[in-house]
Structures are given as C-alpha cells and as structure tokens.
DRENTORBA-740596 format. One record per residue (C-alpha): residue number from 1; x, y, z; chain. Coordinates in pm, 1 decimal, padded with zeros to 6 digits, m for minus. Layout:
N
  vogu         X         Y         Z  zavex
   NUM         X         Y         Z      A
...
END
This chain:
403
  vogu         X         Y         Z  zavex
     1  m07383.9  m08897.7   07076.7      A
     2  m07181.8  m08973.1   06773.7      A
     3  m07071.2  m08641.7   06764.2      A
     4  m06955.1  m08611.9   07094.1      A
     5  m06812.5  m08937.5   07034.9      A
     6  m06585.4  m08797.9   06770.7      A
     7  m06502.7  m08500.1   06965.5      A
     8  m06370.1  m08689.5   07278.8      A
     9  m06142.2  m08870.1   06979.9      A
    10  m06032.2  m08588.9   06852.6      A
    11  m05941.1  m08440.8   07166.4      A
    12  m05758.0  m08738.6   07235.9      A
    13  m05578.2  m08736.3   06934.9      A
    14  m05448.1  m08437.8   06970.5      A
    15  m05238.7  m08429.1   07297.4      A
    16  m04981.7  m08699.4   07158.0      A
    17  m04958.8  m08463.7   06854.0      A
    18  m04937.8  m08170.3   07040.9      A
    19  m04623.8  m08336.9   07262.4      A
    20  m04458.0  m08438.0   06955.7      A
    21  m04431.1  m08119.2   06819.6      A
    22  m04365.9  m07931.0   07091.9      A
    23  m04064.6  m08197.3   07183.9      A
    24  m03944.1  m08137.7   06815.5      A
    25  m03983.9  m07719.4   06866.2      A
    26  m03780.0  m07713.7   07195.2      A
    27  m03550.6  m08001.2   07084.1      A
    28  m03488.0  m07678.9   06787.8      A
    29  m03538.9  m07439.7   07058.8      A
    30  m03242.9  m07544.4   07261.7      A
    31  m02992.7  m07679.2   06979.3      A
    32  m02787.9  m07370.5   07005.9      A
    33  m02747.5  m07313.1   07384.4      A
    34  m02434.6  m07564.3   07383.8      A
    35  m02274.8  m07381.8   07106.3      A
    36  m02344.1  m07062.0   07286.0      A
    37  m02045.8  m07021.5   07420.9      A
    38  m01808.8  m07107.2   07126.9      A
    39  m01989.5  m06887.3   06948.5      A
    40  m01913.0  m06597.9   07105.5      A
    41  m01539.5  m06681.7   07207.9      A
    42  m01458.2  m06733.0   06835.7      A
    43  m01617.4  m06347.4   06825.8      A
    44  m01408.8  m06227.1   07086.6      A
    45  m01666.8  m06095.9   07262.4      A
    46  m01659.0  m06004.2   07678.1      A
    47  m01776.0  m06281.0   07932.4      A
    48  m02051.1  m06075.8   08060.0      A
    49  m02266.1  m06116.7   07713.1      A
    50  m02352.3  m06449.1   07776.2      A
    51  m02597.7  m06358.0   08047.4      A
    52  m02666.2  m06028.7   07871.3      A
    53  m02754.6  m06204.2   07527.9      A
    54  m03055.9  m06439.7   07719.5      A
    55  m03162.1  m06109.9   07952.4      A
    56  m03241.9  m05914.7   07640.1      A
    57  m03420.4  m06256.2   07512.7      A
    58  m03621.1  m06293.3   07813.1      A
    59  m03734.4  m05902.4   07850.5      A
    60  m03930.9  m05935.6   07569.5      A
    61  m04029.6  m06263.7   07656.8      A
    62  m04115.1  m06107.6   08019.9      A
    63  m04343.1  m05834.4   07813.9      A
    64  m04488.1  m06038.2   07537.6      A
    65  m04580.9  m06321.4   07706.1      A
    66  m04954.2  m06179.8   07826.6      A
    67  m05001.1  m06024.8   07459.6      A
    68  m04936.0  m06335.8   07331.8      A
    69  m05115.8  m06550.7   07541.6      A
    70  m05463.3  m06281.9   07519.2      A
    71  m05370.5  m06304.2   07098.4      A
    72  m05419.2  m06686.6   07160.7      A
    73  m05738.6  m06661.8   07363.3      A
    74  m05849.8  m06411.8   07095.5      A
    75  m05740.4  m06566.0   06711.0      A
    76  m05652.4  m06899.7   06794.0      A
    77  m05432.5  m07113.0   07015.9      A
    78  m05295.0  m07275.1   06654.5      A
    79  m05270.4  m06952.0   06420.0      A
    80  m04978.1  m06779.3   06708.7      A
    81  m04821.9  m07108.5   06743.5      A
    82  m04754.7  m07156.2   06345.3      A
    83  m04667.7  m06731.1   06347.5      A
    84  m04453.5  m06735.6   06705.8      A
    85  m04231.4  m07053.1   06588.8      A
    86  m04192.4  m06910.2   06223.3      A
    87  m04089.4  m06539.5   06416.8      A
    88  m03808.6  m06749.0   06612.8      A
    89  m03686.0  m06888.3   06336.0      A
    90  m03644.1  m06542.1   06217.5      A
    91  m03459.6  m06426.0   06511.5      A
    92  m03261.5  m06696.5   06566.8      A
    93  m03129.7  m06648.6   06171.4      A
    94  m03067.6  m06259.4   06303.5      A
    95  m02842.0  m06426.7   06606.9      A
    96  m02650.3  m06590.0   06354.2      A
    97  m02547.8  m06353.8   06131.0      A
    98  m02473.1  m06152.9   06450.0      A
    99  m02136.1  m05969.4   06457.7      A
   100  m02149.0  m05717.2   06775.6      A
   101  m02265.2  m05690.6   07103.8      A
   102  m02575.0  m05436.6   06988.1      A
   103  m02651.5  m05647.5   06688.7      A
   104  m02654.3  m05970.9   06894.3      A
   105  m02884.2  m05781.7   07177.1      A
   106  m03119.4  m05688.2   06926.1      A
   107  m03152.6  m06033.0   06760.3      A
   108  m03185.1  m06208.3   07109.7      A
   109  m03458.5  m05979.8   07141.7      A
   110  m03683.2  m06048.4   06901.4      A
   111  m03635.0  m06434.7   06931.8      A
   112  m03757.0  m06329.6   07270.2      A
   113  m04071.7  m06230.8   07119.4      A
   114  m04148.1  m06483.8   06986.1      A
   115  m04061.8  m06742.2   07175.9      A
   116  m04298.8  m06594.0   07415.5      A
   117  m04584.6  m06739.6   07179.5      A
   118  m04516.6  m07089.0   07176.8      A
   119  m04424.9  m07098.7   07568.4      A
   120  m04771.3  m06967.6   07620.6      A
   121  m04993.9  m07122.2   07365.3      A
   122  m04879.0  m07440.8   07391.5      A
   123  m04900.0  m07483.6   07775.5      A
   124  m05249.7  m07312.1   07735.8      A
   125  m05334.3  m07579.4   07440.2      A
   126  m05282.9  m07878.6   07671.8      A
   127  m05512.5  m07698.7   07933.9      A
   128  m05748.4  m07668.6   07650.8      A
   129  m05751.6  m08038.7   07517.0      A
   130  m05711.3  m08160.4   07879.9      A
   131  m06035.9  m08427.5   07989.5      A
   132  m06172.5  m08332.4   08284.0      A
   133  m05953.0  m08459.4   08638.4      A
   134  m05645.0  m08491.9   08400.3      A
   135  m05477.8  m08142.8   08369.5      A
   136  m05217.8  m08252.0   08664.1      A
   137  m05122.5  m08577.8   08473.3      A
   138  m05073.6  m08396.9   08129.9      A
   139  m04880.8  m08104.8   08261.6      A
   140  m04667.6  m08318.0   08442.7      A
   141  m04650.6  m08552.1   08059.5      A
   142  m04566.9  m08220.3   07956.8      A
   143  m04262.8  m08140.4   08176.6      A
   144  m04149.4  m08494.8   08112.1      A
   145  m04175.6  m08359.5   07737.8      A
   146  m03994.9  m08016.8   07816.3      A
   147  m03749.8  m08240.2   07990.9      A
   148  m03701.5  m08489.7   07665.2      A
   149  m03683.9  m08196.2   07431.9      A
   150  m03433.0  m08025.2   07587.3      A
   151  m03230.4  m08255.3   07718.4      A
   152  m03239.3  m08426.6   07282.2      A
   153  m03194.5  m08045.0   07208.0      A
   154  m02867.5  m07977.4   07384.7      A
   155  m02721.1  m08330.5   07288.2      A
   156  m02800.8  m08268.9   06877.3      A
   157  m02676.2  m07941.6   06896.4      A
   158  m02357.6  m07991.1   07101.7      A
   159  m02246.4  m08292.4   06848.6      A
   160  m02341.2  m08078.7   06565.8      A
   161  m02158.3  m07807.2   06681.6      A
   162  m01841.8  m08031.0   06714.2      A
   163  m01836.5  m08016.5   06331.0      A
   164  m01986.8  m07646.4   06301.2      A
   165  m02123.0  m07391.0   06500.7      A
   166  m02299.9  m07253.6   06227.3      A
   167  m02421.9  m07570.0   06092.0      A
   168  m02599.8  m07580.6   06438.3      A
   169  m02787.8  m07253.5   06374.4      A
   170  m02894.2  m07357.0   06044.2      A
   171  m03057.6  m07719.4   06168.8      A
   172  m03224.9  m07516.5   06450.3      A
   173  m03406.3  m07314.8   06189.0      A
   174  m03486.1  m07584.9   05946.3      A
   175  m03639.1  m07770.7   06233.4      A
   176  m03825.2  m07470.9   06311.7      A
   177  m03989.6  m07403.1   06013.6      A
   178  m04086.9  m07789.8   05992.6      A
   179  m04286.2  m07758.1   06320.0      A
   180  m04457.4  m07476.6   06196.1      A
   181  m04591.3  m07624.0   05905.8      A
   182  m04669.8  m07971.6   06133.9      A
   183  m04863.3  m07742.9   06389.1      A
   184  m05068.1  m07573.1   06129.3      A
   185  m05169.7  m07904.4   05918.1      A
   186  m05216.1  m08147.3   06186.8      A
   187  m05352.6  m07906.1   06484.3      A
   188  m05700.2  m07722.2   06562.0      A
   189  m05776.7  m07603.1   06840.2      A
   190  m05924.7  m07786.0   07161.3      A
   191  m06302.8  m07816.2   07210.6      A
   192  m06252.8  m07677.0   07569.0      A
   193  m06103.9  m07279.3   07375.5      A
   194  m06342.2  m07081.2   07447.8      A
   195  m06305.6  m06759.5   07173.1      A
   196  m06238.0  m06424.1   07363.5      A
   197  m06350.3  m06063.9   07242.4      A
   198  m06007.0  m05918.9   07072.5      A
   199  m05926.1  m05538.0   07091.1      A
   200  m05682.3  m05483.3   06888.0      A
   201  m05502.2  m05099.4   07045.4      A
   202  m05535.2  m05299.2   07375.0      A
   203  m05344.3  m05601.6   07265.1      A
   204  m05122.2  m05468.3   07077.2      A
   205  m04987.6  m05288.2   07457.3      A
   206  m04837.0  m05562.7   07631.0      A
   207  m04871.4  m05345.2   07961.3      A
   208  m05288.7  m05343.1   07916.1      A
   209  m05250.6  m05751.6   07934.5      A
   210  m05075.0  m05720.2   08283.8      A
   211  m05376.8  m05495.4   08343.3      A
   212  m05645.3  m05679.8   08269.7      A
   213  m05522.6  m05993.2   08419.6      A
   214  m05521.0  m05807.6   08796.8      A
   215  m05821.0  m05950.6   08862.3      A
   216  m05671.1  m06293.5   08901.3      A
   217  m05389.8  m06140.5   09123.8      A
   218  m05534.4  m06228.3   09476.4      A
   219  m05236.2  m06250.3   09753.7      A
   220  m05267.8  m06614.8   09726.6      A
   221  m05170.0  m06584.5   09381.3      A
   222  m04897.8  m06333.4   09470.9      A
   223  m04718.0  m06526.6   09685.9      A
   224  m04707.5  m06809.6   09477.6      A
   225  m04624.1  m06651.1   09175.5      A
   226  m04295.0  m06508.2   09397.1      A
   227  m04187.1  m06872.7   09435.7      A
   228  m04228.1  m06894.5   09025.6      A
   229  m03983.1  m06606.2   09001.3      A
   230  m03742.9  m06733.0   09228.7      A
   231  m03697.0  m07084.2   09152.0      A
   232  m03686.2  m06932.5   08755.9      A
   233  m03417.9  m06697.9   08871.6      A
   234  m03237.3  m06963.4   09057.8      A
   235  m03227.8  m07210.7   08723.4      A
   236  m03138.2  m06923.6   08483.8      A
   237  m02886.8  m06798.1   08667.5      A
   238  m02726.0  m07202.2   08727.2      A
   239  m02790.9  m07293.2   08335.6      A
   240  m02651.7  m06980.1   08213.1      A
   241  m02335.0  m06984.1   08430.3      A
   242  m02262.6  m07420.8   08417.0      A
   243  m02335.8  m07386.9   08068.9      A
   244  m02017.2  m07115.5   08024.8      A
   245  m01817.7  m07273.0   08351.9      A
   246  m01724.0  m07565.9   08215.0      A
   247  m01631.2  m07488.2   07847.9      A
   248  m01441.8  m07203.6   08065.0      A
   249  m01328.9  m07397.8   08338.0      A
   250  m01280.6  m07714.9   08244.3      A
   251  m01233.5  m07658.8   07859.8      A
   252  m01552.4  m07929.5   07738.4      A
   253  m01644.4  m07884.8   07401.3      A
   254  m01995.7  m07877.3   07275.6      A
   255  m02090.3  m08177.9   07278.7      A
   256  m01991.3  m08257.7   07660.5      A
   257  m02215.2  m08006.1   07782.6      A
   258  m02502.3  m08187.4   07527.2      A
   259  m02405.1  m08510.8   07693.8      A
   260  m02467.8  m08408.2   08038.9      A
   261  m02804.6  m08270.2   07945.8      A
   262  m02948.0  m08554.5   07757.9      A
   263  m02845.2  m08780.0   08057.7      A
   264  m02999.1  m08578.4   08298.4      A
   265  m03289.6  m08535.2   08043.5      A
   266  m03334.7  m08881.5   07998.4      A
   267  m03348.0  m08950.1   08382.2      A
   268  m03577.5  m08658.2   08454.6      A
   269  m03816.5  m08753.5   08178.2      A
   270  m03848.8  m09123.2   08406.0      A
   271  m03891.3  m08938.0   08712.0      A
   272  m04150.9  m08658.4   08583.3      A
   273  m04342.2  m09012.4   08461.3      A
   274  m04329.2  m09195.1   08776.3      A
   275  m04285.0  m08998.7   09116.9      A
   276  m04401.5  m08647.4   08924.7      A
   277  m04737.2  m08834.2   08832.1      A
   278  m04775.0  m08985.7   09225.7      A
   279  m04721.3  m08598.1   09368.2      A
   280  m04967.8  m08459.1   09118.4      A
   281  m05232.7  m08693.7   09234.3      A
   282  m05197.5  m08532.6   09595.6      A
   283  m05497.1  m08276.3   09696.9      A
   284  m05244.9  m08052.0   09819.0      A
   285  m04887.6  m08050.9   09579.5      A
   286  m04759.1  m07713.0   09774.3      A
   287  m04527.9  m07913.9   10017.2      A
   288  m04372.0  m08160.6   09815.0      A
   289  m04323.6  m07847.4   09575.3      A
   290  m04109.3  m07686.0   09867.6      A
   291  m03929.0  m08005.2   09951.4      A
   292  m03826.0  m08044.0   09561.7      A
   293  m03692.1  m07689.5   09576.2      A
   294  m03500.8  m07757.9   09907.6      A
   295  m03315.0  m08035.7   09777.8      A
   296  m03259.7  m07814.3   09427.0      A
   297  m03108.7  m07555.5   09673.4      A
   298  m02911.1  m07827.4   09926.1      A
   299  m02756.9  m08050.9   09632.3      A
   300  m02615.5  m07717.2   09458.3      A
   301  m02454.3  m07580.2   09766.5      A
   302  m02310.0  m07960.0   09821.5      A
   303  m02153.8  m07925.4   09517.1      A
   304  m01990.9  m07591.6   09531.5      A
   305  m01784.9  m07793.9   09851.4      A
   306  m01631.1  m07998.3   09574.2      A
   307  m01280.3  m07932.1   09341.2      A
   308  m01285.5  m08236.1   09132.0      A
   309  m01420.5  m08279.1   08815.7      A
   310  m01581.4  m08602.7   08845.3      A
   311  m01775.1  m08540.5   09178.0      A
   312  m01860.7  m08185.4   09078.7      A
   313  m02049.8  m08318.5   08778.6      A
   314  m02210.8  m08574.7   08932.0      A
   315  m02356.3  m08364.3   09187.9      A
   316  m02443.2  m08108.2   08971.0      A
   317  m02663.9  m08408.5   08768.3      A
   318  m02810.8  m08465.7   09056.6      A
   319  m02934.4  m08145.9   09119.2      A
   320  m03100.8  m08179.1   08723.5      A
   321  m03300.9  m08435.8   08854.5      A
   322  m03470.3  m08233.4   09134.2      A
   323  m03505.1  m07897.9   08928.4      A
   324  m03677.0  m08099.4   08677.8      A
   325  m03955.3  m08163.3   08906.0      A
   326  m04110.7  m07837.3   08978.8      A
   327  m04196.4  m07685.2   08657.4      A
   328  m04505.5  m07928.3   08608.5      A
   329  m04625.4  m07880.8   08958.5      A
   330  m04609.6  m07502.6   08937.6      A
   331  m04782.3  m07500.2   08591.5      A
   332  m05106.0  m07733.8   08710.4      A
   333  m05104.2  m07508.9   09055.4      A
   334  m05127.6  m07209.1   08823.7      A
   335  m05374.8  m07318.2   08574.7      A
   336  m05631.0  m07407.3   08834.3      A
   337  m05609.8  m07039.6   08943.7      A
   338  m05735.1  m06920.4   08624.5      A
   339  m06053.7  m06826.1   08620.0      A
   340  m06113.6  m06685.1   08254.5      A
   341  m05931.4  m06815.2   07949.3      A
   342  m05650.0  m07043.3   07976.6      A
   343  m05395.0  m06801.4   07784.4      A
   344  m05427.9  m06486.6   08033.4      A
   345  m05359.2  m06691.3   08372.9      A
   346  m05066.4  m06912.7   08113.7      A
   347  m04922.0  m06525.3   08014.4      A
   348  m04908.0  m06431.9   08380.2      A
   349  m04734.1  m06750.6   08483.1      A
   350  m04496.5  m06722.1   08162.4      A
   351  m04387.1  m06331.1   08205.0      A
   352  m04327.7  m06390.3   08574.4      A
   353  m04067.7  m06633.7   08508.0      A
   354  m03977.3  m06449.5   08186.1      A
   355  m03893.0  m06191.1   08484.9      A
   356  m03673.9  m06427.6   08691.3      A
   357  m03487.8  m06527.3   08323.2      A
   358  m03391.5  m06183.1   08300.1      A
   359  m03246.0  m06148.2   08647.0      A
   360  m03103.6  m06492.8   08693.3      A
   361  m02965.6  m06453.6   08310.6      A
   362  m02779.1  m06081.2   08396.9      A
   363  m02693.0  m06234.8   08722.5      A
   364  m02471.5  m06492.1   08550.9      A
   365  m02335.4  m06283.0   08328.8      A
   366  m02188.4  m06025.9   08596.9      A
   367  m02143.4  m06215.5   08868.7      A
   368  m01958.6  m06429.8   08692.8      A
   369  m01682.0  m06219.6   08628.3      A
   370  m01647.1  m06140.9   09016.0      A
   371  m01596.0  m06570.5   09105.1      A
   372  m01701.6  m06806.0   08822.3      A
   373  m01887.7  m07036.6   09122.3      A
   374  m02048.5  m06728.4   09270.5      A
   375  m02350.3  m06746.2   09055.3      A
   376  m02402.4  m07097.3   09169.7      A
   377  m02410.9  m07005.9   09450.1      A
   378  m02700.1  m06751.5   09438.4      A
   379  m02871.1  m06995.8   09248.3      A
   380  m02853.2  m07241.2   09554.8      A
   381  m02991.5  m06950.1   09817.6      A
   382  m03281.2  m06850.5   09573.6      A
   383  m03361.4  m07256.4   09535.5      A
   384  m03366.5  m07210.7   09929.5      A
   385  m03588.9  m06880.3   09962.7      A
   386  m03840.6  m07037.7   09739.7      A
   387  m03873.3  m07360.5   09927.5      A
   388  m03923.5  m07144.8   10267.3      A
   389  m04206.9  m06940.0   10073.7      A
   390  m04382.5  m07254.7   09899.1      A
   391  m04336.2  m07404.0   10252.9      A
   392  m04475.8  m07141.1   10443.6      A
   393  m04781.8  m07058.5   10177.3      A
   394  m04868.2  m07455.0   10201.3      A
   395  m04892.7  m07482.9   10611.9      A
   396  m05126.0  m07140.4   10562.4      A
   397  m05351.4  m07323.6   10297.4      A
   398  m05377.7  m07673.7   10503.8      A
   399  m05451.0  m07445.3   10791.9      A
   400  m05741.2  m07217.6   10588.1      A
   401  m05836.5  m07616.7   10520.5      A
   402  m05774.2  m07545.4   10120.2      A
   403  m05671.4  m07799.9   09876.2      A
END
C-alpha cells in the first residue's frame, strides 16, 4: 500500500511539472515567430520564404515524428525530451546565423527534427502520467497550456524583438537549454510507460515507423486523421500568412503581432479551462469537434468581408478563440485509438499534422504572392471541409451506436 501510495503521488506530482516546462519550452519555442518576418526583410530575402522556411521545418517534423515517438516508447519518454529540446536549440542557433535561402532551409530543417521530439514525447508523457478517466481533462489542461505558452511566447519575443531581433534568438536558446536541464532533473518517466523492444536499423528509418504503426490505421482512424490534416493545414496556412500580412500590410512591428497573440492566448487558455473541459466530458466529442471547426471556417471568411483595420483584427481574434479549441479534442480522440504504446499512435497523430504544416506553410508562402488575403481564404474552406468530414464521421459513429 505505501508504495502505491507514493506512486499515485508521484504521478501526481508530475503533471504540474510536466505543464510548466512544457509552457516554458513552447513559450522558447515560439519567441521567434513574431520576429520572423523582420528577420528576413532586413535580409532581403523573397516573400515566398516565409512559408518555405516552416515547410522545410515541418518535413522533417512530418518524417521524424514516428521515429521519435517509437525512440520514446523504446529509451525513455525523458532521455528524447532533454536530447530533442537541446537539438532545437541547436537549430534554432543555425537559423540565426542564417544568411541565404539554402542555408536558412537547411537550419529550419533540422530544428524540424527536433522539434518533432518534444511535440511527441511530451503529449505521450501526459498520456503516460494520466489517472485513469482523466486523459480528456489533462489534454484539454494541456491545450490550455499550448495555448498559454504560445500566446507568452509570441508576446516576449515580439517586445524583445522591438529592441533586437537577434537578441530574440539568443533568449529563445537560453530558455531552451534551461528546460532541458529542468526536464532531465525534475522528470522520470510515468508509472503507466510501458518499455518497448528497440531495433535500432528499424528506428533509425523513419519510413519503418509509418510501417509498423499500420496496424492502428483502421478507416475509422483514416478518416479522422484527414480532419487532423486539414484543420492543421487550415491554421498553418492562416498563422503563417496573418503573421507576414500585417507587418506587410499594415506595417505592425513585432511586438503588435505578440500582443494580439497573448490576448487571444490569454482568452483561449479560459475557454480550453471552462467550455473545453464541459465538451471533453461528453461520450461522444466528434460533433462539437465539427461545430468548433465550422465556426473556425465561418468567422475567417467573415473577416475577409472586412477593409478596416480595427474590425479585421477583431474578427480575426475571434477566430483564435475557436481554433484554440480543437487541438485538445483531437489529441484525447486520438490517444484512445492507440492500442500499443502511447508514442506510436502520438507519432502518427504528430506527422499527420506535421503533413498539413508543410502544405498549409508552402501554401502561404506562394499563394501569398498571387493576393495577400488569398491564403486566408483557403484556410477558411479547409476549416469548412474538415467540419463536413468530422460531421459526417460523428452521425456514422452515433449511428454504429459508438462512443
């Protein structure tokens, strides 16, 4: 008893440890993003590389993302965490002593890698340390976190980059290399990781991962994993081309663009806690998870009517507040599909939208050039598509009688 006592406290313990650090590693994650921009007008370099520079970041993402999360079922849920966050820090130094379009491919590339680590490990570490009956509520604590560090991400980074761009790089990777050492003193890894068998000419392949986690790929799966890709396509494509729009647009420096996304961080945070928590209580999440996406898709194409500043911005906050809400419910739909370790069905989940990064990223960057509002709206019509699917996969389900 008293040992099972001390590992229900331990487990315990560790989800508010876990948050912190991962708020603190996407807060650092997401410091540059606002200075993205500047950065690469003051290099002179062409419009389109803004959507080019996070596609090459998210192909590797898309291919390392099941290698990382089988490494994590295999070594340790902790061990890639500490390795993937010290690897971005390394890329992320690459990015900024960047000086052409090939060099700054290359260097978004491998930050790619490695972010693909700490997306999967640490979603698969809260399924891990989850009691039983309360996956839904900590994914959803875990959006609200995604939410928080982002949003505090994009608002440190934007004033920072007021006074220097490259002072903004620099805190990014300080903070990096601070969560690394926090993850590996403070973390160990859940009572609920379950140790796989590692081979290592297997896992080294990230194509054998995709192979070996067909089994889990029933239709069901399919078709959900569809509306994963599009409503990640939708939100790359709309944070890659706002982001640029209106330092191009409207001329807002830096720390405008971190305003709006702490605001709309701090406001999606309170709804992930409150009307996130209600919907994740439901038996069957698939139809609220369309209507979300519908009114993602509506409240964009509202705001493409509009010319003004003021409006356009407001609308476009609103919109924040409705994207924010599908990310938890499509991570605790996912993770109750798994049926092995919680890394290989995480990896799927995470190179599928790694895939709709890449084309939502490239379709910015092009499209763009063509009618600044024109990825917008593409964003809106793929918000739309994957509310019909989610919609249309949920009626099946209540109809098979499934949860």
């Amino acid at each position: 008893p008293e040992g099972r006592y001390k590992s229900a406290m331990k487990r315990r313990a560790s989800i508010p440890i876990v948050l912190v650090l991962m708020f603190f590693q996407l807060m650092a994650s997401n410091m540059v993003h606002p200075v993205t921009p500047t950065f690469f007008k003051d290099l002179s370099m062409p419009t389109y590389l803004f959507g080019a520079a996070f596609a090459a970041m998210a192909v590797t993402q898309f291919l390392f993302c099941p290698f990382w999360g089988r490494m994590g079922d295999s070594v340790g849920r902790v061990r890639v965490l500490v390795f993937s966050t010290l690897g971005y820090a390394v890329g992320q130094l690459a990015f900024l002593l960047s000086g052409s379009v090939p060099t700054i491919l290359l260097a978004r590339m491998l930050s790619g890698l490695f972010a693909a680590g700490t997306t999967v490990n640490f979603m698969a570490y809260i399924a891990d340390v989850s009691p039983a009956g309360q996956l839904g509520r900590n994914m959803s604590v875990c959006a609200a976190v995604t939410s928080a560090g982002t949003a505090a991400g994009y608002l440190v980074g934007g004033v920072i980059g007021d006074l220097s761009v490259h002072g903004t790089f620099l805190a990014q990777i300080a903070i990096l290399c601070t969560v690394a050492a926090g993850i590996g003193l403070l973390l160990r890894d859940g009572p609920a990781y379950q140790k796989q068998p590692l081979a290592l000419k297997r896992a080294a392949n990230p194509f054998s991962a995709f192979l070996e986690a067909r089994g889990l790929l029933t239709p069901k799966v399919c078709v959900f994993l569809f509306v994963v890709f599009a409503s990640c396509f939708a939100t790359t494509s709309y944070d890659n081309s706002f982001n640029y729009y209106i330092k191009d647009q409207f001329g807002f420096p830096p720390s405008y663009n971190g305003l709006i996304y702490a605001v709309v961080g701090l406001i999606g945070l309170i709804v992930n806690f409150t009307l996130g928590l209600r919907i994740q209580r439901r038996e069957n999440c698939r139809g609220p998870l369309a209507i979300i996406l519908a009114l993602s898709g509506f409240t964009l194409l509202s705001s493409l009517a509009l010319s003004q500043i003021a409006p356009f911005i407001a609308l476009n906050m609103l919109f924040y507040v409705f994207s924010s809400m599908y990310l938890p419910l499509q991570q605790a739909l996912i993770i109750r599909e798994g049926k092995e370790g919680n890394g290989q069905i995480s990896g799927v989940f995470s190179s599928v939208r790694a895939m709709g990064m890449i084309a939502g990223s490239l379709t910015a960057g092009f499209f763009y050039g063509i009618f600044p509002r024109l990825p917008l709206l593409v964003s809106a019509c793929a918000f739309l598509l994957a509310g019909l699917v989610c919609q249309i996969g949920a009626v099946h389900k209540k109809a098979k009688g499934g949860k």
